[in-house]
C-alpha positions in Angstrom: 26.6 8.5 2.7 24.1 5.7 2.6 21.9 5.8 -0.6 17.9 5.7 -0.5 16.7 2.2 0.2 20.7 0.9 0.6 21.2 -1.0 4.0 24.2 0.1 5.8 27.5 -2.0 6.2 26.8 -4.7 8.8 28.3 -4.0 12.5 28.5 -7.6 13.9 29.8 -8.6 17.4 30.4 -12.2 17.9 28.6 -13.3 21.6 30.3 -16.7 23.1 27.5 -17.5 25.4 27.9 -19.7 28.2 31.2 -21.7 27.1 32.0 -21.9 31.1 33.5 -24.7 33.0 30.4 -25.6 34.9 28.3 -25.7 31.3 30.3 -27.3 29.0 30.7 -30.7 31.0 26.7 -30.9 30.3 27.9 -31.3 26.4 31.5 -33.3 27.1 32.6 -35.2 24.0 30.6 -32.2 21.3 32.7 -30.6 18.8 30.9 -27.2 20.0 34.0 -26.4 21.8 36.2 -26.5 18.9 34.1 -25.0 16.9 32.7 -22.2 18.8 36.9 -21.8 19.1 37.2 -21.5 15.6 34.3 -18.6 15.2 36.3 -16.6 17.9 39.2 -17.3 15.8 38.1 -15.5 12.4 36.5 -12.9 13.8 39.6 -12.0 15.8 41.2 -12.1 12.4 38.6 -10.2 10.6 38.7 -7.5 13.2 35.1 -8.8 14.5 34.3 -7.8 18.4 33.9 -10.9 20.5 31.6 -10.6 23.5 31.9 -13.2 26.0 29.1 -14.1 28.4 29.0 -16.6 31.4 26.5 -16.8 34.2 27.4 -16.3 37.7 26.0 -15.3 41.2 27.1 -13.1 44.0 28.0 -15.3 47.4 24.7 -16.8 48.8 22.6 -16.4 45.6 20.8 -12.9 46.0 20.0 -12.6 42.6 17.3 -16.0 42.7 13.9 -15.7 43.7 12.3 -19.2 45.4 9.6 -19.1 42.5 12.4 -19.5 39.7 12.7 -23.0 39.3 15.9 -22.8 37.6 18.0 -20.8 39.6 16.8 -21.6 42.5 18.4 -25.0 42.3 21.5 -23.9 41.6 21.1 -21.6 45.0 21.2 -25.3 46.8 24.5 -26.1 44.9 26.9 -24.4 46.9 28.8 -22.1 45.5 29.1 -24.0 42.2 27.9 -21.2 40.7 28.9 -17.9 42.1 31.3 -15.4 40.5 34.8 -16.5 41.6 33.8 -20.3 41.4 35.8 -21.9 38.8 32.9 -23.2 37.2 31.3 -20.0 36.0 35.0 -19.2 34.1 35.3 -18.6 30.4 37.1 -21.4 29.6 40.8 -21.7 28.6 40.2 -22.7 25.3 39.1 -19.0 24.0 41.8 -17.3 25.9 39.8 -13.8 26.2 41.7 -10.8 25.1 41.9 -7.4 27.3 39.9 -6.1 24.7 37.0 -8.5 24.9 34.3 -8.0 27.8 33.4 -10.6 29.6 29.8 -10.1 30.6 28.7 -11.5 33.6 24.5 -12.3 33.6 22.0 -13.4 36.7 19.1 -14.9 34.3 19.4 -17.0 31.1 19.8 -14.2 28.4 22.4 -12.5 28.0 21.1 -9.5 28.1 19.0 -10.1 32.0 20.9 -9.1 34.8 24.1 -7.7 32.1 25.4 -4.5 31.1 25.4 -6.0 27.7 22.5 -3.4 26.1 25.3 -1.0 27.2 28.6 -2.9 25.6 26.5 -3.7 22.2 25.9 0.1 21.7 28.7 1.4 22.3 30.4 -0.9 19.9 27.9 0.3 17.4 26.3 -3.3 16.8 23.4 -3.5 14.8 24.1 -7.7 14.0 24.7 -10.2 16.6 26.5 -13.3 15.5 25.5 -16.2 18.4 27.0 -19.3 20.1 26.0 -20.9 23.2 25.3 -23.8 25.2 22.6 -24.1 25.4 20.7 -23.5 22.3 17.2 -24.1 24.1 18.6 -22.1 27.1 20.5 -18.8 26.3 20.7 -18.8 22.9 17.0 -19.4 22.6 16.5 -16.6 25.1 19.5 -14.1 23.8 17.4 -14.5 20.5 14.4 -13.6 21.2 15.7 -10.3 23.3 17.5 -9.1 20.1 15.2 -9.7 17.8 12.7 -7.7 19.8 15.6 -5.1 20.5 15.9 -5.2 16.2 19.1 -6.7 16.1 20.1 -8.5 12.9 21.0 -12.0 13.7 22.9 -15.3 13.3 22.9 -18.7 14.7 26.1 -20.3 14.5 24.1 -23.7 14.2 27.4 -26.1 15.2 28.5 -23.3 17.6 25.4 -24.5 20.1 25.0 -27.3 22.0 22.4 -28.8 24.0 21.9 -31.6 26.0 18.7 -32.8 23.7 20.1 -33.0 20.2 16.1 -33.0 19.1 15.2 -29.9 20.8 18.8 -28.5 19.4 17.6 -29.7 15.5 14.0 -28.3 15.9 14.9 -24.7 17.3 17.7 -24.3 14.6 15.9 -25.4 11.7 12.4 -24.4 12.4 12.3 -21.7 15.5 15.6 -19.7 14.8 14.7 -19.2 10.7 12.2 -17.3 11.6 14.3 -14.4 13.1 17.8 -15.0 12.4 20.2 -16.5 9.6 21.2 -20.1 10.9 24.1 -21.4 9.4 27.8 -23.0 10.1 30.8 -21.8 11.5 32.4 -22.9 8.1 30.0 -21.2 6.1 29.9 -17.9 8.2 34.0 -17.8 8.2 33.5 -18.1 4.4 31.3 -15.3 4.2 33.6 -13.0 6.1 
């Protein structure tokens, strides 16, 4: 029984946002792989659910509208970007587990286009725990969803990447404080 004025027990999930094929060769040569690898790591050993997300298209792009300037460009691609493409895989180096869903979006969130709203509650989560490249694309976006969804939150600061490393310093240490805890993979596994 929770206590007047007592916060319940955290229920984190751990999202991996984005660590596809097709993404990560935007931050080649970053540690964010390895470290991103070792967040999955501890919460698998602390009995934390990881959520993996990747973004991907049906055949012929349905899901993008001429006006987005984003996805509309990747519609001109090819298939780079569709569902079975290899590019738009979780890659290798997490391994996913049968256990883990592997969330598919059509927008930058992770929760546009998904059936992650859906996953999150019925895991009971109440504290999202985020990674992602990139930090001024989906985990900027993912962000701001949960917060107005009254998520708790954390940035897993060295678990993001982007391809600007000033937009990457200014969102962690001046956007993201103002709605979620930023800190390191190392101090976040410490903390467990």
């Amino acid at each position: 029984m929770i206590k007047e004025n007592e916060m319940p027990e955290p229920r984190p999930v751990l999202l991996v946002m984005d660590f596809q094929n097709g993404i990560l060769e935007r931050v080649e040569g970053s540690p964010v792989l390895d470290t991103a690898v070792r967040a999955v790591e501890a919460a698998r050993a602390k009995e934390i659910p990881v959520m993996f997300v990747r973004v991907a298209f049906r055949p012929g792009y349905p899901e993008t509208a001429a006006s987005n300037l984003s996805f509309s460009a990747l519609a001109q691609a090819g298939d780079a970007f569709t569902q079975e493409s290899p590019g738009t895989q979780v890659h290798d180096a997490f391994a996913p587990r049968p256990d883990e869903p592997i969330v598919v979006k059509r927008r930058v969130s992770a929760f546009s286009g998904s059936d992650l709203d859906v996953l999150l509650r019925g895991a009971g989560a109440d504290t999202l725990v985020l990674a992602g490249i990139s930090t001024s694309g989906v985990v900027l976006s993912t962000l701001r969803q949960a917060a107005d969804l009254d998520y708790r939150l954390t940035v897993l600061a060295d678990a993001c990447g982007d391809t600007d490393p000033e937009v990457h310093r200014v969102l962690t240490e001046k956007v993201f404080p103002r709605q979620a805890t930023v800190t390191t993979v190392a101090e976040w596994i410490a903390s467990l």
